[in-house]
Backbone as JSON Lines, residues from 0, in Angstrom:
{"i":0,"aa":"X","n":[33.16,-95.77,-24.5],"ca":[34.02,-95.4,-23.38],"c":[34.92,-96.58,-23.01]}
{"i":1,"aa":"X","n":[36.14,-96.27,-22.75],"ca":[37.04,-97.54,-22.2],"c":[37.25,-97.24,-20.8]}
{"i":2,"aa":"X","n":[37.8,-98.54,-20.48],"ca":[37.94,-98.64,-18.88],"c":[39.19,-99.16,-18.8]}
{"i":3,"aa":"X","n":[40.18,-98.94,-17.77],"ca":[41.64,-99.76,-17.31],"c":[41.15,-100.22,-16.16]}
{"i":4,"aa":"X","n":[42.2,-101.29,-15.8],"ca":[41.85,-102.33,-14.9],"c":[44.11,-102.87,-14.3]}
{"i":5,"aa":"X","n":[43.98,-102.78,-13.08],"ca":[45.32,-102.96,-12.85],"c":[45.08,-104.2,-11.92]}
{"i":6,"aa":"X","n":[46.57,-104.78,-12.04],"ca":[46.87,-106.17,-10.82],"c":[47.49,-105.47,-10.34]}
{"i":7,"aa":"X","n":[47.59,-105.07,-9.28],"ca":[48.6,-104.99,-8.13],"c":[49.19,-105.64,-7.8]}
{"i":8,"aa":"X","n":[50.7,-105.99,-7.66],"ca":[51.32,-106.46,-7.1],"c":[52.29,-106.46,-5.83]}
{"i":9,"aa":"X","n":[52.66,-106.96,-4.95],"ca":[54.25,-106.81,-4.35],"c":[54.42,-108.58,-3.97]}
{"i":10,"aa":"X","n":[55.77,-108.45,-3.79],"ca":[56.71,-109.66,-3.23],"c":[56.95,-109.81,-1.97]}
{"i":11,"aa":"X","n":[56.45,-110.59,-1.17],"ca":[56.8,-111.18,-0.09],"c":[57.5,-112.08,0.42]}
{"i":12,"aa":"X","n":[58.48,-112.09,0.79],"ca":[59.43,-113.21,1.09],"c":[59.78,-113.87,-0.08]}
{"i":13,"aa":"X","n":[60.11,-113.06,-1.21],"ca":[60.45,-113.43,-2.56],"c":[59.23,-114.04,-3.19]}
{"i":14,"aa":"X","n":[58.13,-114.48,-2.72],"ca":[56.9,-114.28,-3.39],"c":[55.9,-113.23,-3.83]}
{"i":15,"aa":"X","n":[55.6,-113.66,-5.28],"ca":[54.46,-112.34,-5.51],"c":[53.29,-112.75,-5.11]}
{"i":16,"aa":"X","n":[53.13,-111.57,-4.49],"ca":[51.37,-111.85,-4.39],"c":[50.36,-110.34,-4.67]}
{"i":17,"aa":"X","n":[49.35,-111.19,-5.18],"ca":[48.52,-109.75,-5.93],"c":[47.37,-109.47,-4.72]}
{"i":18,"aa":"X","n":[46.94,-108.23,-5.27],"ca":[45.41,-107.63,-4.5],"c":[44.26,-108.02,-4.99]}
{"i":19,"aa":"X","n":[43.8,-108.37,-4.69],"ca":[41.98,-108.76,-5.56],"c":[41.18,-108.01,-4.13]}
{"i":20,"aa":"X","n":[39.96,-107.41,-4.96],"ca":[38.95,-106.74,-4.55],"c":[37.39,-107.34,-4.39]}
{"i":21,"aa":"X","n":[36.61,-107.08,-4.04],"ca":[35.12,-107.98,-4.04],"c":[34.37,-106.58,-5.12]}
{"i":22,"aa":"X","n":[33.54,-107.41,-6.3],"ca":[33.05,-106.3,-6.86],"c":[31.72,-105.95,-5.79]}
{"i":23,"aa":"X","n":[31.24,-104.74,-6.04],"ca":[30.11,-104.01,-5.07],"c":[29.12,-104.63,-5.16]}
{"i":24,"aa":"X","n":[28.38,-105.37,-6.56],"ca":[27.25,-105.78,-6.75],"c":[26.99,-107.89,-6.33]}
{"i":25,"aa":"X","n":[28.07,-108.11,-6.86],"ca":[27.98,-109.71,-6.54],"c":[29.05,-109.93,-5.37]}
{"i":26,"aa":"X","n":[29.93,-109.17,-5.29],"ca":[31.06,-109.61,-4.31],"c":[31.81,-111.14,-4.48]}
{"i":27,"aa":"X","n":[31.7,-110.58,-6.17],"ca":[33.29,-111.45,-6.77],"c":[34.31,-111.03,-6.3]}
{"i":28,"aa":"X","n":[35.77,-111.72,-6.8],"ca":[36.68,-111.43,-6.43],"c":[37.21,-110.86,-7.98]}
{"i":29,"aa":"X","n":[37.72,-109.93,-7.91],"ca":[38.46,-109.33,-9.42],"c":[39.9,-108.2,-9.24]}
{"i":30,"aa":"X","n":[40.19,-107.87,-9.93],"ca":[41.06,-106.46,-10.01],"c":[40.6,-105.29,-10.2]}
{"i":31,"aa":"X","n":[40.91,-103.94,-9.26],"ca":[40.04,-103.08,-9.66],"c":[40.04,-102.71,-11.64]}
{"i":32,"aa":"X","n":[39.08,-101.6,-11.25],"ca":[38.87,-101.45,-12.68],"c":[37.63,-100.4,-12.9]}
{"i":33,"aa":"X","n":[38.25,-99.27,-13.57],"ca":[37.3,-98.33,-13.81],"c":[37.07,-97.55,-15.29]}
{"i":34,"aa":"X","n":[36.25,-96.63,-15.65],"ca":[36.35,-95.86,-16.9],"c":[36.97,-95.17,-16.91]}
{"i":35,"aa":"X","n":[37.91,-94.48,-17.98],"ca":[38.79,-94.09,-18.1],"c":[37.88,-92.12,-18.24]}
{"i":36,"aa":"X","n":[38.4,-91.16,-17.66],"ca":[37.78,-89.94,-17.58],"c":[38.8,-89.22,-18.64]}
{"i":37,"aa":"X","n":[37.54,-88.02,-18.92],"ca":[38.37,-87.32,-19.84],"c":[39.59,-86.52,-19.1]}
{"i":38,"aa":"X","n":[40.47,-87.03,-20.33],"ca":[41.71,-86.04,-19.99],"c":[42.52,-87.09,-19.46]}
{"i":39,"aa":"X","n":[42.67,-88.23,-19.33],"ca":[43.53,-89.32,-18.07],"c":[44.0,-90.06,-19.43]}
{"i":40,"aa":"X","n":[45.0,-90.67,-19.37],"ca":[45.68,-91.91,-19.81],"c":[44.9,-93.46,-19.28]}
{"i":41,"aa":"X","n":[44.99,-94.41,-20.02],"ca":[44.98,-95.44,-19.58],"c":[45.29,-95.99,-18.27]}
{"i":42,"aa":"X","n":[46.79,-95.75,-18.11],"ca":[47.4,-95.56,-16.97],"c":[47.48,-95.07,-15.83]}
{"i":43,"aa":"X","n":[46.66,-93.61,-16.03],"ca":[46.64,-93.1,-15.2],"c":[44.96,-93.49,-14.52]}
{"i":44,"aa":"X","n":[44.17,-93.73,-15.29],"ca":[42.76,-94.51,-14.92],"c":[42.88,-95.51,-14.37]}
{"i":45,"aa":"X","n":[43.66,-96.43,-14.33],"ca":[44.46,-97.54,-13.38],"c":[44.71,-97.55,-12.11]}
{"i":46,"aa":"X","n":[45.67,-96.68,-11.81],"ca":[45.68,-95.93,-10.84],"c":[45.07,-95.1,-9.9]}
{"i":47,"aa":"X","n":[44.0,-94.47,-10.55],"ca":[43.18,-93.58,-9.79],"c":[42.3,-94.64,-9.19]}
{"i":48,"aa":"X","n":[41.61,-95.79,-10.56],"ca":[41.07,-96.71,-9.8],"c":[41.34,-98.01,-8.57]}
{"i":49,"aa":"X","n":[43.02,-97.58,-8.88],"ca":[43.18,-99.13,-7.76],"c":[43.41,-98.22,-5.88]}
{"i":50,"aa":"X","n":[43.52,-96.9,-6.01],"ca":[43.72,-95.89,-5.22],"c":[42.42,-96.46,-4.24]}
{"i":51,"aa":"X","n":[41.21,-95.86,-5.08],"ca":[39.96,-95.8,-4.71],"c":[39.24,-96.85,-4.57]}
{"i":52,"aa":"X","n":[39.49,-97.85,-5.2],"ca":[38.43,-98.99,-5.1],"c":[39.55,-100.38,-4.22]}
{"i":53,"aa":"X","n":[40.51,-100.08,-3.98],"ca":[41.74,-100.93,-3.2],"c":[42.13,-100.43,-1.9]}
{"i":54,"aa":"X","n":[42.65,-99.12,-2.49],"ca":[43.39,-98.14,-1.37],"c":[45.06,-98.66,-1.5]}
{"i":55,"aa":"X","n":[45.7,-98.82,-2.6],"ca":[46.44,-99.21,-2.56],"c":[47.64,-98.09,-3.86]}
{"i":56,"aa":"X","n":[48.9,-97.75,-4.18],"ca":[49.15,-96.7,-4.39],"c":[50.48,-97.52,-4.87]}
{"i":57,"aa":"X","n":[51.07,-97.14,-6.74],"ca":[52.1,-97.69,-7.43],"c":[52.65,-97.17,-8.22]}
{"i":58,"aa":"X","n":[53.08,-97.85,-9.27],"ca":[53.72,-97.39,-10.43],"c":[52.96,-99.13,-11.57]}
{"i":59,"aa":"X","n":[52.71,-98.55,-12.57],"ca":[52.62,-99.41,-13.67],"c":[53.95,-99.83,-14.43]}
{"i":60,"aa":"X","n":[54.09,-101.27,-14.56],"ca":[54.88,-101.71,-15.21],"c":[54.64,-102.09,-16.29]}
{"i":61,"aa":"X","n":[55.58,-101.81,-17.3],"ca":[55.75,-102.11,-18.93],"c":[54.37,-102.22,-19.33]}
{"i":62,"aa":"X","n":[53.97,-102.68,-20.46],"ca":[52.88,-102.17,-21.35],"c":[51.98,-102.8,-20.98]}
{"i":63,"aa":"X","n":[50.82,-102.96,-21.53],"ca":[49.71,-103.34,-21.31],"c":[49.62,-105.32,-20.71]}
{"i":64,"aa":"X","n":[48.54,-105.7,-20.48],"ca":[49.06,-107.09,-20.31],"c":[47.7,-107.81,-20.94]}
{"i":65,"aa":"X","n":[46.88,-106.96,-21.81],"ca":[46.15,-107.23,-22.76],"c":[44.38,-106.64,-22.61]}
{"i":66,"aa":"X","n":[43.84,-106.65,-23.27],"ca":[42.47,-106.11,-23.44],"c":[41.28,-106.99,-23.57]}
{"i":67,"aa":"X","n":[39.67,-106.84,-22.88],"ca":[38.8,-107.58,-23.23],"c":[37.41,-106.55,-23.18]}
{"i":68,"aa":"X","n":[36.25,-107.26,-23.36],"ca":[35.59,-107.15,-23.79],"c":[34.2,-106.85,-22.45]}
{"i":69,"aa":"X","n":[34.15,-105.6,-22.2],"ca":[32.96,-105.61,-20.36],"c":[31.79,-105.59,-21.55]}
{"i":70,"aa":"X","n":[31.23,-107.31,-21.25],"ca":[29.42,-106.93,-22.16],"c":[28.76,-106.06,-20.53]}
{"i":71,"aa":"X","n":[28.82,-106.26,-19.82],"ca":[28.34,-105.63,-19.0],"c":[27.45,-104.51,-18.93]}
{"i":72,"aa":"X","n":[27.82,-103.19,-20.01],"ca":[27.67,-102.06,-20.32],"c":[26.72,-102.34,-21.88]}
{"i":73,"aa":"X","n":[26.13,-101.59,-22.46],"ca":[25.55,-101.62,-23.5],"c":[25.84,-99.72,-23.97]}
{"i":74,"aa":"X","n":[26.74,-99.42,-25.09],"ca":[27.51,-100.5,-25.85],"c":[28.82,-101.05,-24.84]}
{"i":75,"aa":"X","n":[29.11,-102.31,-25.07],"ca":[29.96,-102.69,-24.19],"c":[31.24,-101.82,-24.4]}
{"i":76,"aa":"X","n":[32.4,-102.08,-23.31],"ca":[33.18,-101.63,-23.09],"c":[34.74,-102.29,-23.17]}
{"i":77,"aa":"X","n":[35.8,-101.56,-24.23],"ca":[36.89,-102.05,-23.64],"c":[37.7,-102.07,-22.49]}
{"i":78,"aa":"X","n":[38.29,-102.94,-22.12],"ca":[38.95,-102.71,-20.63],"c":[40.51,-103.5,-21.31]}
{"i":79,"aa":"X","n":[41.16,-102.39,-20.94],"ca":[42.46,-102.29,-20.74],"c":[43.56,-103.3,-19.48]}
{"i":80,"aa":"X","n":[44.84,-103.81,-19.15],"ca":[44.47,-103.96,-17.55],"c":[46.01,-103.96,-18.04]}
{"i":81,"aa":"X","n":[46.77,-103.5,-16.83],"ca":[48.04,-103.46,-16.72],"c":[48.77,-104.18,-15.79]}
{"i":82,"aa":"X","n":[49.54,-103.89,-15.27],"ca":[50.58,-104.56,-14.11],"c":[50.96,-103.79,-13.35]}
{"i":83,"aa":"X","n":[50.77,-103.44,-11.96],"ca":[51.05,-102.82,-11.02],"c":[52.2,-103.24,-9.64]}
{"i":84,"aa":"X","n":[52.83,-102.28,-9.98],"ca":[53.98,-102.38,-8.62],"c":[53.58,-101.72,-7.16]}
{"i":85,"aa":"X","n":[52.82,-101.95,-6.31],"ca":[52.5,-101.6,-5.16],"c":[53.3,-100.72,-4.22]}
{"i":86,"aa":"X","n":[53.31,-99.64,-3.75],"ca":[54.58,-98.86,-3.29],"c":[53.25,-98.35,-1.77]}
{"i":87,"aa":"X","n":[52.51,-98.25,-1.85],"ca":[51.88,-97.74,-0.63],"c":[50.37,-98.64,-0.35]}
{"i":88,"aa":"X","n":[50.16,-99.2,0.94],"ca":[48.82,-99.74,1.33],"c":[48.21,-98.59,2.28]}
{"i":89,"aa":"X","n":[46.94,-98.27,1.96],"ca":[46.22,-97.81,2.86],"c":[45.49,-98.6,4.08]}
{"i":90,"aa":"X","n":[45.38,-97.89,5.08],"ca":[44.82,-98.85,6.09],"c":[42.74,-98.1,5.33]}
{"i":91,"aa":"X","n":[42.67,-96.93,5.49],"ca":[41.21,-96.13,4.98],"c":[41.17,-95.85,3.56]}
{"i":92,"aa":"X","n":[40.17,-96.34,2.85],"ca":[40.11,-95.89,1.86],"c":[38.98,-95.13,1.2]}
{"i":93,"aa":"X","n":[38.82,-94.78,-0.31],"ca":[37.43,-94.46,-0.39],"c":[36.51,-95.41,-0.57]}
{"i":94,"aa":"X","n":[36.72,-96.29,-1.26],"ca":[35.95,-97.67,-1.02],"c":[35.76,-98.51,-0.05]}
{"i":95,"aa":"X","n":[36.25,-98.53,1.38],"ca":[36.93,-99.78,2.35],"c":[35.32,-100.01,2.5]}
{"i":96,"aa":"X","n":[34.36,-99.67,2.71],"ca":[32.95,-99.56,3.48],"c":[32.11,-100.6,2.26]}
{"i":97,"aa":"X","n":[32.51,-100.84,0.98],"ca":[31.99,-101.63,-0.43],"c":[32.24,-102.0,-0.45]}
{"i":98,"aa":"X","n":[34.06,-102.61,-0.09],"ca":[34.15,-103.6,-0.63],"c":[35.57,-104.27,0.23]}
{"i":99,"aa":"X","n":[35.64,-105.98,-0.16],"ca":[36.64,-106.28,0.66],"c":[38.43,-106.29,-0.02]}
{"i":100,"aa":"X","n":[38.94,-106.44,0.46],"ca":[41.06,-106.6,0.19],"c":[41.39,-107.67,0.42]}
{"i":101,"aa":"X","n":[41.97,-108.53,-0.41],"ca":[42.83,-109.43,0.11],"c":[43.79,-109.52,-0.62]}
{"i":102,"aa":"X","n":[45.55,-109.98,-0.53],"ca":[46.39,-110.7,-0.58],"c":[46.03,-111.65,-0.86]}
{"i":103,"aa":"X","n":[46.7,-112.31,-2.2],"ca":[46.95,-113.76,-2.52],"c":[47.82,-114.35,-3.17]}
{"i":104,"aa":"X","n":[48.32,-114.84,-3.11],"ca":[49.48,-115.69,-3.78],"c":[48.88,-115.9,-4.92]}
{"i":105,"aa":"X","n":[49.85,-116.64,-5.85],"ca":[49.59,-116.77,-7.56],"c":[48.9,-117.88,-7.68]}
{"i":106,"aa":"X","n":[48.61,-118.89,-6.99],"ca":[47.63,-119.91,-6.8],"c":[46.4,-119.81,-6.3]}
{"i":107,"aa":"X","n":[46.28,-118.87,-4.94],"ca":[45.14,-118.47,-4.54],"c":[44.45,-117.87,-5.26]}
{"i":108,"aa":"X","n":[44.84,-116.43,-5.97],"ca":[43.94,-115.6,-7.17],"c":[43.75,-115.99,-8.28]}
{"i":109,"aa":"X","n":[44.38,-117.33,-8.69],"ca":[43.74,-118.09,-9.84],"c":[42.39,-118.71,-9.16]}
{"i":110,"aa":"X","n":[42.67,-119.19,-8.16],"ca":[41.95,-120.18,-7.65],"c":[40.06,-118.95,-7.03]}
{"i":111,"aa":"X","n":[40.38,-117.79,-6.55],"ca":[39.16,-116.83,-6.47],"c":[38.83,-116.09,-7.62]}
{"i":112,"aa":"X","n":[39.39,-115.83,-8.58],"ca":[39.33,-115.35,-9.61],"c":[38.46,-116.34,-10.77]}
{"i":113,"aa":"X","n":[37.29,-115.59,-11.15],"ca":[35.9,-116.61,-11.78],"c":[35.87,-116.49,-13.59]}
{"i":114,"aa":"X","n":[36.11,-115.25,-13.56],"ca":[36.29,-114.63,-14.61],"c":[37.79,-115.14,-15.48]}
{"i":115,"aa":"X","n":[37.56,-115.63,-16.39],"ca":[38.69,-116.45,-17.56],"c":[39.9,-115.08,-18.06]}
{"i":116,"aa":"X","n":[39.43,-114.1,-18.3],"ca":[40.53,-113.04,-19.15],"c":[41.34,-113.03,-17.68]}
{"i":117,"aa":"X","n":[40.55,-112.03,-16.75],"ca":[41.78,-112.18,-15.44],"c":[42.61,-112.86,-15.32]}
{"i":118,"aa":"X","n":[42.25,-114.38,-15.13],"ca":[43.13,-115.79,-14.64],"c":[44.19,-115.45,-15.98]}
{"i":119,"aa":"X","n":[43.75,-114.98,-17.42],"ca":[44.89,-114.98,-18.04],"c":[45.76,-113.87,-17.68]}
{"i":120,"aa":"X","n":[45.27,-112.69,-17.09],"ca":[46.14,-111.79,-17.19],"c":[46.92,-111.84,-15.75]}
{"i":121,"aa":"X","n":[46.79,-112.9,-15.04],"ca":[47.49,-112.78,-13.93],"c":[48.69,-114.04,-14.07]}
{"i":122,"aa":"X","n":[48.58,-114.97,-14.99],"ca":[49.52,-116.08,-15.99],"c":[50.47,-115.28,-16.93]}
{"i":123,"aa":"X","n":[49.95,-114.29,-17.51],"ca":[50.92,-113.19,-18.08],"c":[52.0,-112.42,-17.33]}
{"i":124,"aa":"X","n":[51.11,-111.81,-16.15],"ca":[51.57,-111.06,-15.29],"c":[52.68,-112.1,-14.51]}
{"i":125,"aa":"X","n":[52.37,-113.12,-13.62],"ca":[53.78,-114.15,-13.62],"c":[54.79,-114.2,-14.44]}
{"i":126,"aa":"X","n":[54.35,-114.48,-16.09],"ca":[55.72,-114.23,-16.44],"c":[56.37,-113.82,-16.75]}
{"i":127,"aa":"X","n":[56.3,-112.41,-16.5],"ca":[56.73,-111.17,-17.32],"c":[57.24,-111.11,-16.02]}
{"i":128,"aa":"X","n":[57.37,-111.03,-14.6],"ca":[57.59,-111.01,-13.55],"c":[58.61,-111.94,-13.45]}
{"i":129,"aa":"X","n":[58.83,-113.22,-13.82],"ca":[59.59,-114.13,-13.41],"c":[60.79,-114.23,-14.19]}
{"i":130,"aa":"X","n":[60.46,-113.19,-15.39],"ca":[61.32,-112.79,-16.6],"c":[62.45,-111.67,-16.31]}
{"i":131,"aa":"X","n":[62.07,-111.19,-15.05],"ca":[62.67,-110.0,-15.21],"c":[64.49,-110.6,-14.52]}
C-alpha cells in the first residue's frame, strides 16, 4: 500500500512558510501524510490527508518532490509527498483534538523537523518555490 504526504505552504509578507503537524503517537513534528485509498490519486490522498489531519485546504503544485521509504509498517510503505499551495485554514478540524498546527518559516521547520527525507523535501520545496 502507498501513502502521500503534502507540505503545505503559503507566503507571508513575501515569506514562505509551511504547516507541520505533531504525529498522534510521539508528537513529532512532520507533514501530514496518509494511505492512499482505493480509487484516489496520489494527489488526491494528499489532500484528503492534509484536510483531516491539518485542517488546511489547496491545490498541489507541479510533480512530486520525491519518495521514501515508511519502515514503520511491515511490509513497509512507499510515501509519496508533494507541494502544497494553501488556499483555505480551518479554525475545526477532524483531527484538531490529536494533534497540534503550527506555522513555520523555512528555518524553523528545518530546525523541528527530526526526520532527514522531510528536511530534504522542504530544501526542494524552497527551490522550486524560489524558482518560480
Amino acid at each position: 500500500m502507498e501513502q502521500a504526504c503534502a507540505l503545505p505552504y503559503r507566503r507571508q509578507d513575501g515569506k514562505i512558510e509551511f504547516c507541520l503537524i505533531t504525529t498522534r503517537r510521539k508528537a513529532r513534528w512532520s507533514f501530514p501524510k496518509g494511505s492512499v485509498e482505493q480509487g484516489e490519486s496520489l494527489c488526491q490522498a494528499a489532500l484528503r490527508e492534509t484536510l483531516e489531519e491539518a485542517g488546511v485546504e489547496g491545490v498541489i503544485r507541479g510533480e512530486s518532490l520525491g519518495e521514501f521509504i515508511n519502515a514503520r509498517y511491515n511490509p513497509p510503505r512507499k510515501v509519496t509527498a508533494f507541494l502544497m499551495e494553501v488556499t483555505q485554514v480551518h479554525e475545526q478540524w477532524l483531527e484538531d483534538s490529536q494533534r497540534q498546527r503550527c506555522w513555520c518559516d523555512v528555518d524553523e521547520a528545518l530546525g523541528r523537523l527530526e526526520f532527514e527525507p522531510l528536511r530534504q523535501f522542504v530544501q526542494r520545496a524552497v527551490q522550486r518555490l524560489e524558482e518560480e
